[in-house]
C-alpha positions as CSV (number, residue, x, y, z in Angstrom):
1,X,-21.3,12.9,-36.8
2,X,-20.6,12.6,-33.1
3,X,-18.4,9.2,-34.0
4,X,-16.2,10.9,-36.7
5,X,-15.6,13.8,-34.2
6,X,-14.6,11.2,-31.9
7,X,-12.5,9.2,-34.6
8,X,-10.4,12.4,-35.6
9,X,-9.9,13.3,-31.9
10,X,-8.3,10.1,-31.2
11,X,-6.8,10.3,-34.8
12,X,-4.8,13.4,-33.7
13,X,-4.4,12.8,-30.2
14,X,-2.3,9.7,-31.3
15,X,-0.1,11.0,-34.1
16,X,0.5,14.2,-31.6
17,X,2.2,11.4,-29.4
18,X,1.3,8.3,-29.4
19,X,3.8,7.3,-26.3
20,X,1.1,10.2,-24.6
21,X,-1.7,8.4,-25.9
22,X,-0.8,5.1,-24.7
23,X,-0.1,6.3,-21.0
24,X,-2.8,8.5,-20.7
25,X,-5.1,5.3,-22.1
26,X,-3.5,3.2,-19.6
27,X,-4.2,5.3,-16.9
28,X,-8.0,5.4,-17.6
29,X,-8.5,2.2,-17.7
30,X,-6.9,1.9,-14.6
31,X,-9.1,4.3,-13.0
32,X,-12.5,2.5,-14.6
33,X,-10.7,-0.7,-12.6
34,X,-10.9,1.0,-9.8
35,X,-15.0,2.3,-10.4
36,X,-15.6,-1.2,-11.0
37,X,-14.5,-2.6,-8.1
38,X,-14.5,-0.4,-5.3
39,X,-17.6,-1.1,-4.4
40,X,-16.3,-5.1,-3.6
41,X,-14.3,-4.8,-0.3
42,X,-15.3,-5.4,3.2
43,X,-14.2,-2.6,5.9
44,X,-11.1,-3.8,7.3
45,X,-10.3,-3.5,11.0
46,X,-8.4,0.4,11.0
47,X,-10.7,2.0,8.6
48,X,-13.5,3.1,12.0
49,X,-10.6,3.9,14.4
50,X,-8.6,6.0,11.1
51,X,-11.5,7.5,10.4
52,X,-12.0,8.7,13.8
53,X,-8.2,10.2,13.7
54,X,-9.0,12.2,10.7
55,X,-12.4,13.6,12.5
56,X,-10.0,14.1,15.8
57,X,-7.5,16.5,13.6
58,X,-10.4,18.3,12.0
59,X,-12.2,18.8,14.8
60,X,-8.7,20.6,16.5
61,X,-8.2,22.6,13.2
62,X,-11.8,24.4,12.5
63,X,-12.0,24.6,16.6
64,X,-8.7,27.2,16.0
65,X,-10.4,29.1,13.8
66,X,-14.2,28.9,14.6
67,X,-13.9,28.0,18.7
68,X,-17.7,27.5,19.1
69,X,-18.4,25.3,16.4
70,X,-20.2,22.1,16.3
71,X,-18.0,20.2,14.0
72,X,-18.1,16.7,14.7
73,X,-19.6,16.9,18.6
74,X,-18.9,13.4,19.5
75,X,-15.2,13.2,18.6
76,X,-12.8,13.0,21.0
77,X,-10.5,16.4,21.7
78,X,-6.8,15.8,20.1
79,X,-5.9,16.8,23.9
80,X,-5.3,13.6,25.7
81,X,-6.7,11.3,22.9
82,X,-4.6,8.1,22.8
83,X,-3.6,8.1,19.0
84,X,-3.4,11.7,18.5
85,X,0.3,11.3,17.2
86,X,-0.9,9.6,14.1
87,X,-0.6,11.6,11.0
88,X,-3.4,12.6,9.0
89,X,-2.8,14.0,5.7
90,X,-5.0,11.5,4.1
91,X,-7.5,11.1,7.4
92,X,-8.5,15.2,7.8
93,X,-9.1,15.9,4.2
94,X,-11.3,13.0,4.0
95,X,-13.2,13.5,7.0
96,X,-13.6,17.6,5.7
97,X,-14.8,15.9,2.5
98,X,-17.2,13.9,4.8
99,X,-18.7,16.4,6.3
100,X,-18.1,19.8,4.3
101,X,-18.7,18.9,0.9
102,X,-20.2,15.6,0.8
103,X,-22.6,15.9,3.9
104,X,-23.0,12.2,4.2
105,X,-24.9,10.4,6.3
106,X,-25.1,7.0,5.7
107,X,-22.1,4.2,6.8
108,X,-22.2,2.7,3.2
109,X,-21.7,5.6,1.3
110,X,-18.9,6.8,3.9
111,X,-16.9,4.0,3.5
112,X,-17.4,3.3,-0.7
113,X,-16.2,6.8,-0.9
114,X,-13.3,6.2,1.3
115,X,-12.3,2.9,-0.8
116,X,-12.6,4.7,-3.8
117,X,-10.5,7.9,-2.5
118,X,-7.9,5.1,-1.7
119,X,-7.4,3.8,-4.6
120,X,-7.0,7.5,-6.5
121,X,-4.0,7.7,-4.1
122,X,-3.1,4.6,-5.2
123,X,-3.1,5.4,-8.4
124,X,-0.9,8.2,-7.7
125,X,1.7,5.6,-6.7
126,X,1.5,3.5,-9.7
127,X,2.1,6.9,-11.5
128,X,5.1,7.7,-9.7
129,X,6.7,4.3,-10.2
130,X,5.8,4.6,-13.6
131,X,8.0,8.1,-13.9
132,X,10.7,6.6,-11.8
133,X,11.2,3.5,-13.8
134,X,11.0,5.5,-16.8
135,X,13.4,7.8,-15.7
136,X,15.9,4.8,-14.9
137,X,15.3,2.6,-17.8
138,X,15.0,5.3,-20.5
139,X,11.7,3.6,-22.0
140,X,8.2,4.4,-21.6
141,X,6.9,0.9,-22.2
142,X,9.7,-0.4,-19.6
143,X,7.6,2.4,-17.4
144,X,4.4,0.5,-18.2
145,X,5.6,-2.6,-16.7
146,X,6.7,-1.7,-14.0
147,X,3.4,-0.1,-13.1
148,X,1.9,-3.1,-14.2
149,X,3.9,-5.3,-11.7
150,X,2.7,-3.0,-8.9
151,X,-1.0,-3.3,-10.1
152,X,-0.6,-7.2,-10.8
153,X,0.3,-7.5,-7.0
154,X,-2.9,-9.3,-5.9
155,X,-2.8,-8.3,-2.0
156,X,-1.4,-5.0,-3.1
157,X,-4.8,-4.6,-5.6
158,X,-7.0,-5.6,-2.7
159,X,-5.8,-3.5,-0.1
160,X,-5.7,-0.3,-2.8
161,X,-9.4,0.1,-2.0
162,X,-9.1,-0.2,1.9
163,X,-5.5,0.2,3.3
164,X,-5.8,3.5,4.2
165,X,-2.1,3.4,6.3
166,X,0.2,0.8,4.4
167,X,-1.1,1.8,1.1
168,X,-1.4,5.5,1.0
169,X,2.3,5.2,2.6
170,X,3.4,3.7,0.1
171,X,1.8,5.8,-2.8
172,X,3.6,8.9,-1.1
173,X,6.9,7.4,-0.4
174,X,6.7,6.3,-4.4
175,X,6.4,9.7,-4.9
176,X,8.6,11.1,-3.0
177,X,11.5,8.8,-4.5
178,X,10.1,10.1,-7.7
179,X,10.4,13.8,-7.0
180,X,13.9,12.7,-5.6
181,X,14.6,11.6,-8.7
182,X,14.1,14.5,-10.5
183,X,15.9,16.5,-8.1
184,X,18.9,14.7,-8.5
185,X,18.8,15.1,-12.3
186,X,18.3,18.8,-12.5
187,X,19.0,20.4,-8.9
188,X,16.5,23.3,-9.1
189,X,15.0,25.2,-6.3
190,X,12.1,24.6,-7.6
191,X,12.4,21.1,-7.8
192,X,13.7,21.2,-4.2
193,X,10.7,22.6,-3.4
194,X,8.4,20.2,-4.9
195,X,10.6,17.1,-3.2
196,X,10.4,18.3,0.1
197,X,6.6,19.0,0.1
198,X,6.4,15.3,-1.2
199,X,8.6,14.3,1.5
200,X,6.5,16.2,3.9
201,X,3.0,14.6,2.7
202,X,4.9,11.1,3.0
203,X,5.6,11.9,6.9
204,X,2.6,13.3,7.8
205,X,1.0,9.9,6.9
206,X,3.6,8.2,8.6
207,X,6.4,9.0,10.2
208,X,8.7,6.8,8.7
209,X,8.6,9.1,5.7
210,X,11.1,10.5,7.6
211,X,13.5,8.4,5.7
212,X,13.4,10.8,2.4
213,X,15.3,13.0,4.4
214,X,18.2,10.4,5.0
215,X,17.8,9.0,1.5
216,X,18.0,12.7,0.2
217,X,21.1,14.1,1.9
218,X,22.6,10.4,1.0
219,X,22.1,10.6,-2.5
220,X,23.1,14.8,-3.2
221,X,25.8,13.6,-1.5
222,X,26.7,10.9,-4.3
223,X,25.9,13.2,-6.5
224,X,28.3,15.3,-5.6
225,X,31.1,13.1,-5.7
226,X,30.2,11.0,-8.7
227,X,27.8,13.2,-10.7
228,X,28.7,15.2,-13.9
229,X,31.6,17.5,-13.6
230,X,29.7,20.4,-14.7
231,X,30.2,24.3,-13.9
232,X,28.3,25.3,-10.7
233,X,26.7,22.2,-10.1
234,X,28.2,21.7,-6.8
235,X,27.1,24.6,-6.1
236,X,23.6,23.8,-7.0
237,X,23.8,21.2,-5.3
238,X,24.4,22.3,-2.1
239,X,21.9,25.5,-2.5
240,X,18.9,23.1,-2.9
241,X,19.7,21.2,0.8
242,X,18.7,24.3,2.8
243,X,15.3,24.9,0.2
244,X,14.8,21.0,0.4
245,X,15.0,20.8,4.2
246,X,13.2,24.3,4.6
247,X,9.8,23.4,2.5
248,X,9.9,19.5,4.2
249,X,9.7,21.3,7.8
250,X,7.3,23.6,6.8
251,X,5.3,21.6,5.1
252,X,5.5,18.5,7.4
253,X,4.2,21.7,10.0
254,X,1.2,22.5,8.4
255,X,0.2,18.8,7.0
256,X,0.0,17.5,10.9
257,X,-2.3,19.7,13.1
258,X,-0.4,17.5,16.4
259,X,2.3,19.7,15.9
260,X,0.9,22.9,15.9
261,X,0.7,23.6,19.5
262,X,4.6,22.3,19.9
263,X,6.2,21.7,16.8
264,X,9.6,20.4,18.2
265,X,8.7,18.5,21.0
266,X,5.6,16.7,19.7
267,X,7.6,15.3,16.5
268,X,10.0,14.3,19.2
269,X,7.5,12.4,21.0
270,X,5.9,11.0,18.0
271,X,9.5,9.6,16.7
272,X,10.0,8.2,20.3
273,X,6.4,6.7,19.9
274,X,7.3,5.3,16.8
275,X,10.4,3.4,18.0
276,X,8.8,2.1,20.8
277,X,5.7,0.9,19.5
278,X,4.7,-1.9,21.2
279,X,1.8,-4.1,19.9
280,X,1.4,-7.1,22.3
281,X,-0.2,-10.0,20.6
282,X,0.5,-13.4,18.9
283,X,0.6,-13.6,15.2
284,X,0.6,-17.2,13.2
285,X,4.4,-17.8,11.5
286,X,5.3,-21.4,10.3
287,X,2.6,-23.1,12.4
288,X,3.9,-21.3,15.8
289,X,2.0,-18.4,17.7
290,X,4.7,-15.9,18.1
291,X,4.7,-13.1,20.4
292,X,4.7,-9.6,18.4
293,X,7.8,-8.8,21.0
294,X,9.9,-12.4,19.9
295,X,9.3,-12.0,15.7
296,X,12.1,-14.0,14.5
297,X,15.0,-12.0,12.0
298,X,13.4,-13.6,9.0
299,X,9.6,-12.9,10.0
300,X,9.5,-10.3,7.5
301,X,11.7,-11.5,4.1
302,X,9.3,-14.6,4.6
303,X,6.2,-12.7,4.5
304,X,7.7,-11.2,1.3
305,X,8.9,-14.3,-1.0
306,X,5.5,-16.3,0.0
307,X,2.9,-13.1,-0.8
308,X,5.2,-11.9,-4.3
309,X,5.0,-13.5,-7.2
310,X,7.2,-16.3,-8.0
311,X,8.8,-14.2,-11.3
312,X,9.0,-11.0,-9.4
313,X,10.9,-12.5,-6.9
314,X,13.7,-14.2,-9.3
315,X,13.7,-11.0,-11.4
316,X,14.1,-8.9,-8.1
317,X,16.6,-11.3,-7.1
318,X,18.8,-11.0,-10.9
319,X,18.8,-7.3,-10.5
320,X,20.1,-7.2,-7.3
321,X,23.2,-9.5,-8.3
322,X,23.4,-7.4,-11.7
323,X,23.5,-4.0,-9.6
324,X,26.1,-5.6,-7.4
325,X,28.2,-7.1,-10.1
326,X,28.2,-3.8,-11.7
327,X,29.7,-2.0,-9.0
328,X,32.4,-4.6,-8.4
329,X,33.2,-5.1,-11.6
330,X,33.4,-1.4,-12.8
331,X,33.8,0.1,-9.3
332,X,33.3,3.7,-9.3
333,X,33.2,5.0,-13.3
334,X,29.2,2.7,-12.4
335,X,28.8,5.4,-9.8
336,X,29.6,8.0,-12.6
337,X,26.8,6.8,-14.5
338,X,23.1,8.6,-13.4
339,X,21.8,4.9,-13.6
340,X,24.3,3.6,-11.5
341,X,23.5,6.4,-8.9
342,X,19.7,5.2,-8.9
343,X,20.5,1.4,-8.4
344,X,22.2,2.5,-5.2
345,X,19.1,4.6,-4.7
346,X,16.9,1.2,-5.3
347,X,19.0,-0.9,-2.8
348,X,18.5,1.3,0.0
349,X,15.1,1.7,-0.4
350,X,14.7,-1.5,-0.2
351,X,17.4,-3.4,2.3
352,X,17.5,-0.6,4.7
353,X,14.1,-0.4,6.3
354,X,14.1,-4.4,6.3
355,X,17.5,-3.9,8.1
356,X,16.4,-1.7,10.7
357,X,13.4,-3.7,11.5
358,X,15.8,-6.8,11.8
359,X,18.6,-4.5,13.7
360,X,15.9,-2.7,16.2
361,X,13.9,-5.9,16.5
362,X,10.7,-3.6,15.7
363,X,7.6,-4.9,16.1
364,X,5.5,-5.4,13.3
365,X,2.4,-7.7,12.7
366,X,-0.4,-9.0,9.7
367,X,2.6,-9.6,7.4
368,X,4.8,-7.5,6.0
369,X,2.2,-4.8,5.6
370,X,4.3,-2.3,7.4
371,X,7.3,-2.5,5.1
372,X,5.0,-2.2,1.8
373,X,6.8,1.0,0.9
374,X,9.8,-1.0,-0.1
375,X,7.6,-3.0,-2.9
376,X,8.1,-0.3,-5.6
377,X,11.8,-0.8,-5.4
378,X,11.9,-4.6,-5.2
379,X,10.1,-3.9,-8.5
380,X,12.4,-1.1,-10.1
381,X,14.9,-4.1,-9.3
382,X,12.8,-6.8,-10.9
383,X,12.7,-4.8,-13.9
384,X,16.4,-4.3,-13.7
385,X,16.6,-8.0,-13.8
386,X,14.5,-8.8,-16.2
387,X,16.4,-6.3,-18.5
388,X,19.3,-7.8,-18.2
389,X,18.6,-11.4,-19.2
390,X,16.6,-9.8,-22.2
391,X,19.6,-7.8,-23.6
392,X,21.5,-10.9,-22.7
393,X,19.7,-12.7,-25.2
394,X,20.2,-9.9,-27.3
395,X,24.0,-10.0,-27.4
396,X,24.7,-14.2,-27.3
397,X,23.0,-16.7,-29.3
398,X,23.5,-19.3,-26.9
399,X,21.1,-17.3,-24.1
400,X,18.5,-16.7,-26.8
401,X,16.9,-19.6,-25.3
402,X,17.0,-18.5,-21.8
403,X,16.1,-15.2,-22.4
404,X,12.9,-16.2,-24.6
405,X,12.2,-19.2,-22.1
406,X,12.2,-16.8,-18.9
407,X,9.8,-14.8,-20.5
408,X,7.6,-17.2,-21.2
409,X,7.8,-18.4,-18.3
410,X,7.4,-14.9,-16.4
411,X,4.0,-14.0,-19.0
412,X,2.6,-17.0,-17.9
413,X,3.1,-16.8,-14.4
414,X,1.7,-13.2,-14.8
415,X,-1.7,-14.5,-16.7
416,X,-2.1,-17.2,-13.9
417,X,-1.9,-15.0,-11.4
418,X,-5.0,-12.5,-13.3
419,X,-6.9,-15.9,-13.2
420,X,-6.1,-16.2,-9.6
421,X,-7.2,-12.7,-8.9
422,X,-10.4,-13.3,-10.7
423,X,-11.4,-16.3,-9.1
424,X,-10.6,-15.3,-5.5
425,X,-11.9,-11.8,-6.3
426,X,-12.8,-9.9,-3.7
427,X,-10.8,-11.8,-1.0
428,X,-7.1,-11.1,-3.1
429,X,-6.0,-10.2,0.1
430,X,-5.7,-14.2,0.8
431,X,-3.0,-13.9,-2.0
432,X,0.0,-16.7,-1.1
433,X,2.7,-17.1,-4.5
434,X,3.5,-20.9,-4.2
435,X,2.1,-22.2,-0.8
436,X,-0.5,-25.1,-1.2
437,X,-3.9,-24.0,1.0
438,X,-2.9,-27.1,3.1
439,X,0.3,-25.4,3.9
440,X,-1.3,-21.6,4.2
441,X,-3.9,-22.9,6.5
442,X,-1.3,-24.5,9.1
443,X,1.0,-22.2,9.2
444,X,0.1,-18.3,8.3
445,X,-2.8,-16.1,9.1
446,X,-5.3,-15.8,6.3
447,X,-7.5,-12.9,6.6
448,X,-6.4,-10.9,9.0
449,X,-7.9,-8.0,7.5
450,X,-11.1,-9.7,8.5
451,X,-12.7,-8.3,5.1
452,X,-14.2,-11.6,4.4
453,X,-17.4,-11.2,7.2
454,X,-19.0,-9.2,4.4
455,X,-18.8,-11.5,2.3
456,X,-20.1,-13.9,5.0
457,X,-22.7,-11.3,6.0
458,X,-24.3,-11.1,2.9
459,X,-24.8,-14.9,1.8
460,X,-26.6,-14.9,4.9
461,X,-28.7,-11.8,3.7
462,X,-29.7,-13.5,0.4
463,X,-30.0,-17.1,1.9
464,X,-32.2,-16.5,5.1
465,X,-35.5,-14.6,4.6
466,X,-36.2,-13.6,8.5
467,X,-36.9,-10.4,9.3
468,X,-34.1,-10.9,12.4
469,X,-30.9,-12.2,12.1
470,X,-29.1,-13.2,15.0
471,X,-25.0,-13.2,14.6
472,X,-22.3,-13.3,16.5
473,X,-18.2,-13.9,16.2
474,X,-15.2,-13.3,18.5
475,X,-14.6,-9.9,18.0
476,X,-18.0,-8.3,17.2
477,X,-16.4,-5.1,16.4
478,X,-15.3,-7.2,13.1
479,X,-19.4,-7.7,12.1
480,X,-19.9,-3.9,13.0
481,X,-17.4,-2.7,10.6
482,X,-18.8,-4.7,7.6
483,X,-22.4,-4.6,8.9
484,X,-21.6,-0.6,8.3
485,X,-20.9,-0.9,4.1
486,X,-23.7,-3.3,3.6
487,X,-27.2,-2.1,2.1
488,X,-29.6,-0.2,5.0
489,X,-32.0,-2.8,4.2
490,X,-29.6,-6.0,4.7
491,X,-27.5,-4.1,7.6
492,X,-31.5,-3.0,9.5
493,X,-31.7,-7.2,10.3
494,X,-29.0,-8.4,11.9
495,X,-28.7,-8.6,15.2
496,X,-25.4,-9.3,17.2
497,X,-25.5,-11.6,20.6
498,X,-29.1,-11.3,20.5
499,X,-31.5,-13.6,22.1
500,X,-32.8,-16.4,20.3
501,X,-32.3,-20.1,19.9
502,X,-31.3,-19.8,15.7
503,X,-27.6,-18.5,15.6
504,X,-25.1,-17.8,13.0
505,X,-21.5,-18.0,14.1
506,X,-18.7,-16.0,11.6
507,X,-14.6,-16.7,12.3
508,X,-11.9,-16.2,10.5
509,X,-8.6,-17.3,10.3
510,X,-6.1,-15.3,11.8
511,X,-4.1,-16.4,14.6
512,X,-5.4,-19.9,15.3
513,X,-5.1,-23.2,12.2
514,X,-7.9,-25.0,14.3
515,X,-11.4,-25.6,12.9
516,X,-13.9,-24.0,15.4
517,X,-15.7,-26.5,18.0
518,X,-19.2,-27.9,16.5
519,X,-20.5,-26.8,19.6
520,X,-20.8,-23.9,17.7
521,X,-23.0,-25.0,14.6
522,X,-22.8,-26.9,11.4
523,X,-21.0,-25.0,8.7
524,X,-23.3,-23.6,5.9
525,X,-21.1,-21.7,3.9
526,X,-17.2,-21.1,3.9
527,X,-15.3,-18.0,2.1
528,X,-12.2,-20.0,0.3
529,X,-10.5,-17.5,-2.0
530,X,-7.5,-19.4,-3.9
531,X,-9.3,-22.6,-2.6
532,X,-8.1,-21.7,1.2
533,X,-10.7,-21.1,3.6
534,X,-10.5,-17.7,5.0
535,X,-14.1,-17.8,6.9
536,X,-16.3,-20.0,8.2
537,X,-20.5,-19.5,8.7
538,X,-21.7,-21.8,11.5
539,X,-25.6,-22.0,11.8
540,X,-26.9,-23.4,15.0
541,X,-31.0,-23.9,16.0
């Protein structure tokens, strides 16, 4: 009886709405993705000193209201702490989770939960592009597959379960463009409201989110001069600036205790922080160490063609010329049109942070991973692209065959790369579109997450039965991270630089192409997801 319950609850949820019933399905499934593999990933290198941040701001806010409390004892004060400027609107909550609710106690289950509260946010962003796309395009399923790209992003997958910074940024920014969206399509207080909380959630994870603001003022602006030419709506427009700007202060206030003390100056600082951020160190780029300080203009669009998928980047690169030719062909009466509006709105989010890191010569490192908020509109763009070769097909016999042929073409590259992610799964990280391993391993960092000493870690676990296990690597703080998600049981027998004549050696591959010295051990076991090696286990006795 239970199953025809079931059947006619399904039965009616679908002829309610099926376009409901199809997103909502999606959605779930997405989230029972994300409970299957959570429990995969290695602990990257932020996630301890993040963590720590979160406990740093929590610590500062029940200290203002309970002064003699004995929250977190062995965390730094926010007073004098070296990265107390960082924002924490994902860090706090989950360290208050932590301790408040959860009570837990054990590394594993601190950082499982952690890679799973990742990826809800992430999930959040996938659902934001979703709304944005559908918004643009007019189409649910156009929504759908947009999403899709996102989730199809193998290094964007991976690090949905561990990128606590670049990731959760991202999901935020997504949503503020989204609630920007909205605003722009019915200026509401309300809705003013609602954007500038979003855009205050996206600073107070990074500072960047700052950006919103710009990209706001820029676009009610537009609006104004090319929207509708309906009664009051100037007007409307211009009374949801001062609500806009009014609940992203506020709310960028209360979202990041650092400010509390000195709200004006301490966002001043941070900003300054910000633009002169200086990380000194040598990164791997085209088979050349490069100084962090002497990045090359093209460091970054690089890092982006070779890590996207081949058919994202050619769609991307089709909707770009279409939303361009547009504009030049039909000049302004394309600004008149609310689609028009939110191409311009696409193109600066994506050129414009690339520009300023290429303008300011800003220092960034480990990729692109700092400019991963700009993903989402490469692939609002792709979609663009790939739209207009369809309805081009649509329209002309003669590009019937394109049309059909670049989407074959585009599916199949899109299966491939699910085969891809399977095989290297968990390590998706590694991801490289059309590099050959040969050419990845001379000439880029691999994993410079260093997620793949789990993995390393436990083959030795299953493969060598002593009671003590001796380890050690280059940075050891890299086997303390992953030692710290393993089992109790597995994690209670290593043993790092301890005496002993039988020693495993872990590297990875991040800033150096060389194989490590023999001197070191014989290699017993190598981590080589998409068939390039990304760690190396050297045993020597």
């Amino acid at each position: 009886m239970l199953f025809y319950r079931l059947r006619d609850a399904l039965r009616a949820a679908f002829a309610a709405d099926p376009r409901t019933f199809y997103v909502r399905g999606y959605f779930v499934l997405l989230l029972l993705l994300g409970l299957c593999f959570y429990k995969d990933y290695g602990v990257s290198w932020d996630e301890q000193a993040d963590r720590t941040n979160g406990m740093v701001s929590a610590r500062y806010a029940v200290g203002l209201v309970a002064p003699n409390n004995n929250f977190f004892p062995n965390t730094p004060d926010i007073h004098g702490y070296v990265e107390n400027d960082h924002g924490v609107f994902f860090e706090m909550p989950l360290a208050l989770l932590d301790k408040v609710v959860f009570g837990i106690e054990d590394s594993r289950t601190y950082f499982l939960t952690r890679h799973f509260a990742v990826f809800v946010v992430f999930m959040m962003g996938v659902w934001a592009l979703y709304k944005t796309a559908r918004v643009r395009f007019r189409s649910t399923r156009v929504g759908l597959l947009a999403s899709t790209l996102l989730v199809l992003s193998p290094r964007f997958f991976a690090e949905s379960f561990y990128n606590g910074k670049d990731i959760v940024f991202l999901a935020f920014f997504t949503l503020g463009i989204y609630t920007l969206v909205r605003l722009l399509e019915r200026p509401t207080w309300r809705r003013a409201v609602v954007h500038g909380l979003a855009t205050a959630a996206a600073v107070d994870v990074r500072i960047l989110g700052i950006l919103l603001v710009a990209m706001t003022l820029g676009m009610l602006a537009l609006e104004a001069l090319f929207g509708p030419r309906e009664p009051q709506r100037g007007r409307r427009l211009g009374q949801v600036v001062p609500v806009f700007l009014g609940a992203a202060v506020v709310g960028i206030y209360l979202g990041w205790p650092y400010l509390w003390e000195a709200p004006v100056r301490n966002f001043l600082t941070a900003f300054d922080n910000m633009k002169k951020f200086r990380f000194i160190a040598e990164v791997l780029y085209m088979g050349r160490r490069v100084s962090t300080l002497e990045l090359p203009w093209h460091y970054a669009p690089v890092w982006i063609v070779i890590t996207t998928p081949v058919a994202y980047t050619a769609a991307f690169v089709l909707g770009v010329l279409g939303a361009l030719a547009a504009l030049v062909r039909r000049h302004l009466a394309h600004l008149r049109t609310f689609a028009g509006r939110l191409d311009i709105l696409f193109l600066g989010w994506f050129i414009l942070p690339i520009a300023m890191v290429i303008v300011l010569h800003s220092v960034i490192y480990d990729g692109w991973r700092h400019l991963y908020f700009v993903y989402p509109a490469l692939l609002l763009l792709a979609v663009r692209g790939a739209g207009s070769v369809w309805q081009l097909g649509r329209h002309y016999r003669w590009a019937r065959p394109v049309a059909l042929g670049a989407a074959v073409l585009a599916g199949g590259e899109m299966l491939y790369t699910i085969g891809r992610m399977v095989q290297a799964h968990p390590q998706e990280q590694v991801y490289f579109s059309f590099l050959s391993p040969a050419e990845v391993e001379t000439q880029f960092e691999r994993d410079y997450w260093a997620l793949t000493y789990r993995q390393g870690l436990e083959w030795i676990a299953r493969h060598d039965p002593s009671p003590q296990i001796n380890v050690r690597t280059t940075n050891p703080g890299l086997i303390d991270n992953n030692l710290a998600i393993m089992k109790p049981e597995d994690r209670a027998r290593f043993r790092e630089n301890a005496p002993g004549k039988a020693q495993y050696f872990l590297g990875a591959y991040r800033v150096h192409p060389e194989p490590y010295p023999d001197s070191l051990g014989n290699e017993v076991y190598a981590v080589k997801p998409y068939g390039i090696k990304a760690l190396t286990v050297l045993y020597k006795w």
